[in-house]
Each structure stands twice: as structure tokens, then as C-alpha cells.
C-alpha positions in Angstrom: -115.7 -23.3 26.6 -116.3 -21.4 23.4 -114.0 -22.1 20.5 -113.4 -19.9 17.7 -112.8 -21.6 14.7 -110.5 -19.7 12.0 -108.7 -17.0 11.3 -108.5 -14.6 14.4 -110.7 -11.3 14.3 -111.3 -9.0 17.0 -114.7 -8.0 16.2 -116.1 -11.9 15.8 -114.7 -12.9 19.1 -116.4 -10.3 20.8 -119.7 -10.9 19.3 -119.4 -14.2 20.1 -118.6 -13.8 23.5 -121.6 -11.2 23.9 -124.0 -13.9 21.8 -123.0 -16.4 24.3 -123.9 -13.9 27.5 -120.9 -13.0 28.6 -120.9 -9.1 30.1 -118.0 -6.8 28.5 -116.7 -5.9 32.4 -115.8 -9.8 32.6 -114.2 -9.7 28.8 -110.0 -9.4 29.4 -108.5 -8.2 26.1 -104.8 -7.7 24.9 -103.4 -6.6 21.5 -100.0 -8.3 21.7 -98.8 -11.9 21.1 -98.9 -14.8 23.1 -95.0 -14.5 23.6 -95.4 -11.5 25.0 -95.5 -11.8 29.3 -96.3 -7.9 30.1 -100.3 -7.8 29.3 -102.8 -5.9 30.8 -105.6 -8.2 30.2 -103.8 -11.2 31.6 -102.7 -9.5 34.5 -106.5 -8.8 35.6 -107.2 -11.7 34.7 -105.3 -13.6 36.9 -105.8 -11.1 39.4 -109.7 -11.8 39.3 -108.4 -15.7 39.3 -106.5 -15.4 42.5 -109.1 -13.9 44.3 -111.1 -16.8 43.4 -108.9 -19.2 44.6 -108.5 -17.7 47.7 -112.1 -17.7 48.7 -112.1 -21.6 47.5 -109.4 -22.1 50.0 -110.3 -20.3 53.1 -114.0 -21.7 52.4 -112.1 -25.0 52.7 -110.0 -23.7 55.9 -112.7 -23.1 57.4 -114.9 -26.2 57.3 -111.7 -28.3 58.2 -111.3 -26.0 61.5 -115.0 -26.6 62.5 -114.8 -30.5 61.9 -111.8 -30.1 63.9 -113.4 -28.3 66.7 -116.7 -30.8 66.4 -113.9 -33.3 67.0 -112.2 -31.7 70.0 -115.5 -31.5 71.7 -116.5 -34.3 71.0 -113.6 -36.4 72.3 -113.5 -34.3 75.6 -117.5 -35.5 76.2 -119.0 -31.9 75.5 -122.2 -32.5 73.1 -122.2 -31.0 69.2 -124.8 -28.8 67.9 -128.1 -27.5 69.3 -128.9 -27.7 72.9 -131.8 -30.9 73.3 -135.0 -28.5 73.5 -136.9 -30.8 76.3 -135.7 -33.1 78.7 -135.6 -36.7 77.9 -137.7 -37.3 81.4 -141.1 -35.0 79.9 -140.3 -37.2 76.8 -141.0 -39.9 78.7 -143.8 -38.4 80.1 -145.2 -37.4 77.0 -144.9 -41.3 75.9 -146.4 -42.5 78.7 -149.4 -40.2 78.5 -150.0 -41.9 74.9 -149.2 -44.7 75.9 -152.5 -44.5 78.1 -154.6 -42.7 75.4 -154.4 -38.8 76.1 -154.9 -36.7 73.0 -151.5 -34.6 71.9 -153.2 -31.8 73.1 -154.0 -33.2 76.8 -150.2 -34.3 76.3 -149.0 -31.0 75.2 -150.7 -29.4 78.0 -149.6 -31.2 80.9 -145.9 -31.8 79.6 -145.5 -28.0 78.1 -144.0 -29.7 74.5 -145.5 -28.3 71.5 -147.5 -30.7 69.4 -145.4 -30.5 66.5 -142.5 -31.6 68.7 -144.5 -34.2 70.4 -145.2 -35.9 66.7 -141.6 -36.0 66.3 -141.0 -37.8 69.6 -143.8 -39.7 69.7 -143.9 -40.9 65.8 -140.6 -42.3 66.5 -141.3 -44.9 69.4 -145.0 -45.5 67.0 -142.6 -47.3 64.4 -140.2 -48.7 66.7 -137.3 -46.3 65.8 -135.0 -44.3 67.9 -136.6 -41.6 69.9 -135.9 -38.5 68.7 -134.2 -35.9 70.9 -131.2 -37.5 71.7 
């Protein structure tokens, strides 16, 4: 917030507005009193204000409608978010294959997974977490 401090001039405000970065477009200006309710400047202003606030609210709208729909699926058994990209039974597969030694590129060949995917599945059962992919 920028305070001027003293008596009011025109001219100082401005530079000191413009010092501070502030482009003139986004400078609102009126040469009547506070009293007064009819003032172009304000009116923009608030104009430029409301606009504002009513991207704010629909960016809230929507977020609250896609929980909600993450919810409704959810609760009718559907599953949320991206489609599992290979079967939990070539997962297995793929673990098993380790399991007996084959190199992630034996693995990737005979299970068609991609070796970056295959270190995501397969680091997980390594340190005893939850397989990934589920």
C-alpha cells in the first residue's frame, strides 16, 4: 500500500505511483471530494474490482463442482482420475520376472511396460511400499 504523507498534490501522487511501477491505464483518478458518490474513476474502479471478484468466485464454483463430482463417482464405485496404464496381472509379472533375476529390459520385453514404468512398480515392492499402479 503506498501512503502519501502530507498535503495532497496531484502531480506527487502520480509520480509516486509511477516510481512505485504502477502503469497509468491502471491509475483511476477523480477531481471531486470524497463526499461526492458520482465519480468516474471510482466507478471503473469498481468495475475493474467486480470483474475480479467474479473470476475469484467461479474459480471457486468450479473446484467445489469437481470435488463434488470426484465424490459422486466415487461413492457409486466408478474410479477417479487416469485410467491404470497396465494391468495389475503384467505387474505381477513384471515382479516375478525380478524376482528371478531378469534385467528390466528382458522384463520390459516380455511384459511390453516401459522401463521407466517398470522402476516405478518395481522400486516400490524393492522398499516394501505399496505397489504403485493401483
Amino acid at each position: 500500500m503506498l501512503r502519501i504523507v502530507g498535503k495532497q498534490s496531484l502531480e506527487r501522487q502520480l509520480d509516486a505511483l509511477a516510481s512505485a511501477g504502477i502503469p497509468v491505464e491502471r491509475i483511476y483518478m477523480d477531481k471531486k471530494t470524497g463526499t461526492t458518490i458520482d465519480r468516474d474513476g471510482l466507478s471503473r474502479l469498481r468495475a475493474f474490482l467486480l470483474l475480479a471478484l467474479f473470476a475469484e468466485m467461479e474459480r471457486t464454483f468450479t473446484a467445489e463442482r469437481a470435488a463434488h463430482a470426484c465424490a459422486v463417482a466415487e461413492a457409486s464405485g466408478r474410479q477417479i482420475g487416469r485410467p491404470v496404464a497396465h494391468p495389475e496381472d503384467k505387474i505381477e509379472y513384471a515382479r516375478l520376472l525380478k524376482a528371478q533375476g531378469d534385467s528390466l529390459g528382458i522384463i520390459a520385453t516380455k511384459t511390453g511396460i516401459p522401463k521407466t514404468s517398470l522402476h516405478r512398480y518395481l522400486a516400490a515392492t524393492d522398499n516394501g511400499d505399496e505397489p504403485v499402479g493401483r
